[in-house]
TORTOR-23517 format. One record per residue (C-alpha): residue number from 1; residue in three letters; x, y, z. Coordinates in nm, 3 decimals, always signed. Example, Ala and Ser with C-alpha at 12.3 -4.5 7.8 and 13.67 -1.06 7.14 Angstrom:
SITE num residuo      xx      yy      zz
SITE   1     Ala  +1.230  -0.450  +0.780
SITE   2     Ser  +1.367  -0.106  +0.714
// end
This chain:
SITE num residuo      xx      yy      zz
SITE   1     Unk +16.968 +34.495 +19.659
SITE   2     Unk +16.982 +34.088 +19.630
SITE   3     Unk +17.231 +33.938 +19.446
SITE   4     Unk +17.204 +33.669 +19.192
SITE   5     Unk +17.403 +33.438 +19.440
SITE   6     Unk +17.174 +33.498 +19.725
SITE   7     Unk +16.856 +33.473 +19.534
SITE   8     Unk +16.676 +33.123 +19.627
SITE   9     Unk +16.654 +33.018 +19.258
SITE  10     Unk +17.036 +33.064 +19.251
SITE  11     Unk +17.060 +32.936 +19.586
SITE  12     Unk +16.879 +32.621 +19.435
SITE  13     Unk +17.074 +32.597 +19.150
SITE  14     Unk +17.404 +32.580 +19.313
SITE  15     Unk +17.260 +32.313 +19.535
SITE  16     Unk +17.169 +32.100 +19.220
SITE  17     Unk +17.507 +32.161 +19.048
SITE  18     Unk +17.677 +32.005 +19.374
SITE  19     Unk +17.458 +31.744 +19.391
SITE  20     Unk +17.517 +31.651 +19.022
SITE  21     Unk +17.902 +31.664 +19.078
SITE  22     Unk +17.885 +31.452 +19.381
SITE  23     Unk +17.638 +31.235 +19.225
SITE  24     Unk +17.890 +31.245 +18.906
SITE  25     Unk +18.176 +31.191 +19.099
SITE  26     Unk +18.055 +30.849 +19.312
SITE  27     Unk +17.937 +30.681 +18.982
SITE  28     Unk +18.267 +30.754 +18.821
SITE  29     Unk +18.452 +30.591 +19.131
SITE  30     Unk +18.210 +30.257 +19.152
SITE  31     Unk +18.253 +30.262 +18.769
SITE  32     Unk +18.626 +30.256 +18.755
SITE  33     Unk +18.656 +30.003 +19.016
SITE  34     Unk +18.414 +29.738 +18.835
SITE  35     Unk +18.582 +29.875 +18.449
SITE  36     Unk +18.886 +30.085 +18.396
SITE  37     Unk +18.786 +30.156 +18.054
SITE  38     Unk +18.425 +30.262 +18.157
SITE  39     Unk +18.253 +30.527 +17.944
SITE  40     Unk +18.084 +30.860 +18.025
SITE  41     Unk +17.817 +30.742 +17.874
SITE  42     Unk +17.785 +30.469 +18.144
SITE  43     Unk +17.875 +30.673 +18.407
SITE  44     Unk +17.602 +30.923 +18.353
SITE  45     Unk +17.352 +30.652 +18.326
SITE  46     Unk +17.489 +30.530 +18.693
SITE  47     Unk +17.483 +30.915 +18.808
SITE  48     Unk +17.121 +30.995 +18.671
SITE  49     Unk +17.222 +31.224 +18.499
SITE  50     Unk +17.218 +31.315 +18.086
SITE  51     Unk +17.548 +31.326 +17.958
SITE  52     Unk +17.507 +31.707 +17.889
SITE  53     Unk +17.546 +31.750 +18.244
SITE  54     Unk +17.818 +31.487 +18.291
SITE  55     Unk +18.017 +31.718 +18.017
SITE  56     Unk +17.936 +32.060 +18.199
SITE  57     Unk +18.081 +31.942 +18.551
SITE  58     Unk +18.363 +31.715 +18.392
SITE  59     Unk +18.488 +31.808 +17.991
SITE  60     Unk +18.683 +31.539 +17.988
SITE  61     Unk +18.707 +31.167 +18.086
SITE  62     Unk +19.041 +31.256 +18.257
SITE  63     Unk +18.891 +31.488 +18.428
SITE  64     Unk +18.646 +31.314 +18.601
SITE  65     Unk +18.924 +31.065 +18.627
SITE  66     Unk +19.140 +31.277 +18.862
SITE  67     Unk +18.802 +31.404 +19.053
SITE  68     Unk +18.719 +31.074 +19.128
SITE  69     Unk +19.072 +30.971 +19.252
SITE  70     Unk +19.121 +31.287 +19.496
SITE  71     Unk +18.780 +31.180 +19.610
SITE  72     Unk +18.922 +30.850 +19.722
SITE  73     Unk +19.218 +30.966 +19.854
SITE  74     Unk +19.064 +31.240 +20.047
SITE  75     Unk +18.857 +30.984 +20.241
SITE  76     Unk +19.122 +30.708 +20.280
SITE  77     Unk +19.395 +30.962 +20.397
SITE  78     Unk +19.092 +31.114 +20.614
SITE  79     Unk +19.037 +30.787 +20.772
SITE  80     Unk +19.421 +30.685 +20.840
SITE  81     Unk +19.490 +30.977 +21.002
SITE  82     Unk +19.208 +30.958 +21.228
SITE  83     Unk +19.282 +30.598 +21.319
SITE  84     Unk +19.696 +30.674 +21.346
SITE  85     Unk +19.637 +30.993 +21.520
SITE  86     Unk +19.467 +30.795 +21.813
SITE  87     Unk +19.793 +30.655 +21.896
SITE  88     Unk +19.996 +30.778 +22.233
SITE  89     Unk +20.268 +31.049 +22.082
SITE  90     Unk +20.049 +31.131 +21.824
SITE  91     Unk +19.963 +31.483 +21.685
SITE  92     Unk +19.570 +31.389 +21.753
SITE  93     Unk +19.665 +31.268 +22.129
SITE  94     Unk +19.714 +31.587 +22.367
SITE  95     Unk +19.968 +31.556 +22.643
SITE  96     Unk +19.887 +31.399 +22.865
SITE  97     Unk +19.522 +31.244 +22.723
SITE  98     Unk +19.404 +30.934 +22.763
SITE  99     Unk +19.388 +30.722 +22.453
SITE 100     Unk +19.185 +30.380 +22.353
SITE 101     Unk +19.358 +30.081 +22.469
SITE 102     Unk +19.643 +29.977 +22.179
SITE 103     Unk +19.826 +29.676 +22.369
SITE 104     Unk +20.160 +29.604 +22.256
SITE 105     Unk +20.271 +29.985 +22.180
SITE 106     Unk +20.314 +30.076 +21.814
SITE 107     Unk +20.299 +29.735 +21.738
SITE 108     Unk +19.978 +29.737 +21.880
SITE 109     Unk +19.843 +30.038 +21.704
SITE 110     Unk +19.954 +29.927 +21.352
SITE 111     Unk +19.759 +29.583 +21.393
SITE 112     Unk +19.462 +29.802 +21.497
SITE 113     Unk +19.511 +30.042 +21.149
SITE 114     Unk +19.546 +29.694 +20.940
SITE 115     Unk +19.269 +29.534 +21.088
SITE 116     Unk +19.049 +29.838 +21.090
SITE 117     Unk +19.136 +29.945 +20.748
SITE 118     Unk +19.256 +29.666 +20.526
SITE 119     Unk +18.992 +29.690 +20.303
SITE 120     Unk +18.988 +30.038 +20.237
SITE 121     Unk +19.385 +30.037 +20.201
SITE 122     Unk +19.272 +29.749 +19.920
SITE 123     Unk +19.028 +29.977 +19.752
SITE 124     Unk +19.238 +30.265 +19.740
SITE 125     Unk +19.478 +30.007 +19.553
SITE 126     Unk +19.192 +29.917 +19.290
SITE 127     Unk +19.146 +30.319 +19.197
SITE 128     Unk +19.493 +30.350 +19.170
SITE 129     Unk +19.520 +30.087 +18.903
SITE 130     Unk +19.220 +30.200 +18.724
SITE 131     Unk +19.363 +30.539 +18.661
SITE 132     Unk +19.707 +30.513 +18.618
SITE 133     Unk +19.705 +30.420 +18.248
SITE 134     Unk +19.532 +30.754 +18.218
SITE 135     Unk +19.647 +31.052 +18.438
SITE 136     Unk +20.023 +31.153 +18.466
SITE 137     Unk +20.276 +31.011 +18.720
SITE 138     Unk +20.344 +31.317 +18.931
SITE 139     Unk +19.990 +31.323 +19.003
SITE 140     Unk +19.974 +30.992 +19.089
SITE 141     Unk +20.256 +31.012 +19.271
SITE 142     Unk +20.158 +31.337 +19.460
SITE 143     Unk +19.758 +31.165 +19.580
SITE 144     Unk +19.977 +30.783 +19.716
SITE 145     Unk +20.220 +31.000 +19.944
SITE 146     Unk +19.895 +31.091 +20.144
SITE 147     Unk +19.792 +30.756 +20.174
SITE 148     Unk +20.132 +30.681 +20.290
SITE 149     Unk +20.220 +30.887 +20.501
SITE 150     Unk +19.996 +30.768 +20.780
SITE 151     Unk +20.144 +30.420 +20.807
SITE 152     Unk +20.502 +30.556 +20.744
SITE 153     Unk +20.461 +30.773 +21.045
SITE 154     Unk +20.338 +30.471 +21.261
SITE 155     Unk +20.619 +30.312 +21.096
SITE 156     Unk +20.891 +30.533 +21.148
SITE 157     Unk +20.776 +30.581 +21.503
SITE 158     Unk +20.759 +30.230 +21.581
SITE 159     Unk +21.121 +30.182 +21.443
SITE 160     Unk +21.282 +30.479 +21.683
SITE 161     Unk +21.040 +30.336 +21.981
SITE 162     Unk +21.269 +30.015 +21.871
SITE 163     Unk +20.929 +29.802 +21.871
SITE 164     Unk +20.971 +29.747 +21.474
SITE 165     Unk +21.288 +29.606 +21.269
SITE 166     Unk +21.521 +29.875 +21.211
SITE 167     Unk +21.743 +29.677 +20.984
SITE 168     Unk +21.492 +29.775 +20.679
SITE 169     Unk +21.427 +30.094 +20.586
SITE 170     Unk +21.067 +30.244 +20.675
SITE 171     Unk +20.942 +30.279 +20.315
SITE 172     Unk +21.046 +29.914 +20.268
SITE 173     Unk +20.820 +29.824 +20.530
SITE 174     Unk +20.516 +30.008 +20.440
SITE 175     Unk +20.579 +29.830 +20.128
SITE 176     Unk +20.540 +29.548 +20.283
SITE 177     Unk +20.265 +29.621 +20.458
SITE 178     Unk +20.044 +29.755 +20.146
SITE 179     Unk +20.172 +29.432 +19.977
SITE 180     Unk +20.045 +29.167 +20.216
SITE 181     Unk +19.702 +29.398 +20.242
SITE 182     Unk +19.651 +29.347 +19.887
SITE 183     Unk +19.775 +28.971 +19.880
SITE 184     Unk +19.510 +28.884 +20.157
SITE 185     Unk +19.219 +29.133 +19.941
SITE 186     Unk +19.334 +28.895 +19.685
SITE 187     Unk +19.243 +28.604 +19.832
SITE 188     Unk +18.924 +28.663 +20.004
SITE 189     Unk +18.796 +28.741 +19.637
SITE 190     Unk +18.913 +28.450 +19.482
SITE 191     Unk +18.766 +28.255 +19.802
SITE 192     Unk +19.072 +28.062 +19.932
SITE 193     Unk +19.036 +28.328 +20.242
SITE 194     Unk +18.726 +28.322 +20.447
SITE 195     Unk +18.617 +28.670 +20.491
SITE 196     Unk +18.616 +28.644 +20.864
SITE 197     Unk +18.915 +28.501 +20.893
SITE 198     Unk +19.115 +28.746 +20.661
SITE 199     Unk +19.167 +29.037 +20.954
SITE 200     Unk +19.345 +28.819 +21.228
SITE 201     Unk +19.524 +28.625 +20.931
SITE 202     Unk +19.660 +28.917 +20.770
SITE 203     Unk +19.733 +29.139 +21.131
SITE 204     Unk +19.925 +28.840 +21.196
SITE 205     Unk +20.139 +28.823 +20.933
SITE 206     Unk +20.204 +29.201 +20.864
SITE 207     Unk +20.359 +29.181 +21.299
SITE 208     Unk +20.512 +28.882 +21.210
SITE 209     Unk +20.731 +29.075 +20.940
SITE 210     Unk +20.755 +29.382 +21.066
SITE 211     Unk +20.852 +29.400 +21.439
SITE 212     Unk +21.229 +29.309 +21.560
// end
């Protein structure tokens, strides 16, 4: 006997449903970033979908809120790790691997995770300030650890390795790290930075504070 769930028409259905939510869930994120206070209304219009269906995936607006942030997070923290893990030590590196070229130690790997990644460490920035007037701290709190924990373990590494400053603490200086990232998004948009430019700046100045 076939089951409803193994029935092509259900089959079909279930395929439609998780195209809706990721559909549902992409417009949300694009929507936040350009308007905080964006409606479901709008967001349904950018998904393609009627607002009935926006309601059956997501009930509320804070619920599509918090889907939309883990899906940020989840690809941001996906993409740190994979660029921090390439690094000689690493969990990703097995002993006694070869790894890509990162002159200059952990010094060297951290310029390569702010150059590569700047942008997206901005963005991730952005959906954080469009949703935290409107989901609770612990959760906000609990989806920025995994964005930070990348760097802080490049960080802390770098600062036993003695290659970075020890006389800060290691949260101070992914602090200061996140905080130049988002100085230098800041100016390439308001177009005293020249987009080209803005990696070698910014690498620059992040070594420049950070190792001894």
């Amino acid at each position: 006997m076939v089951s409803d769930a193994t029935r092509p028409g259900s089959r079909a259905r279930r395929a439609d449903a998780e195209r809706n939510t990721a559909a549902i869930v992409d417009a949300g994120l694009d929507c936040f970033l350009a308007d905080p206070q964006a409606s479901m209304a709008a967001i349904a219009r950018a998904a393609g979908v009627s607002r009935v269906t926006l309601y059956s995936h997501f009930p509320t607006r804070e619920a599509l809120l918090d889907a939309a942030l883990d899906r940020a997070v989840a690809e941001a923290a996906a993409a740190l790790d994979g660029l921090a893990s390439q690094g000689s030590g690493s969990p990703g590196a097995p002993d006694g691997a070869d790894v890509p070229d990162r002159p200059g130690g952990t010094a060297g790997e951290l310029r390569q995770l702010v150059r590569t990644s700047w942008r997206l460490l901005d963005r991730h920035s952005a959906v954080f300030a469009a949703v935290s007037a409107a989901l609770p701290p612990e959760r906000l709190r609990e989806r920025h650890e995994r964005i930070l924990a990348p760097v802080r373990r490049l960080v802390l590494r770098g600062q036993e390795a003695g290659e970075l400053r020890s006389d800060l603490s290691a949260d101070w200086l992914v602090t200061v790290v996140y905080s130049l990232v988002h100085a230098a998004a800041a100016e390439v948009q308001a177009g005293r930075m020249d987009p080209e430019d803005a990696p070698e700046v910014l690498t620059s100045t992040v070594l420049a504070a950070v190792t001894r």
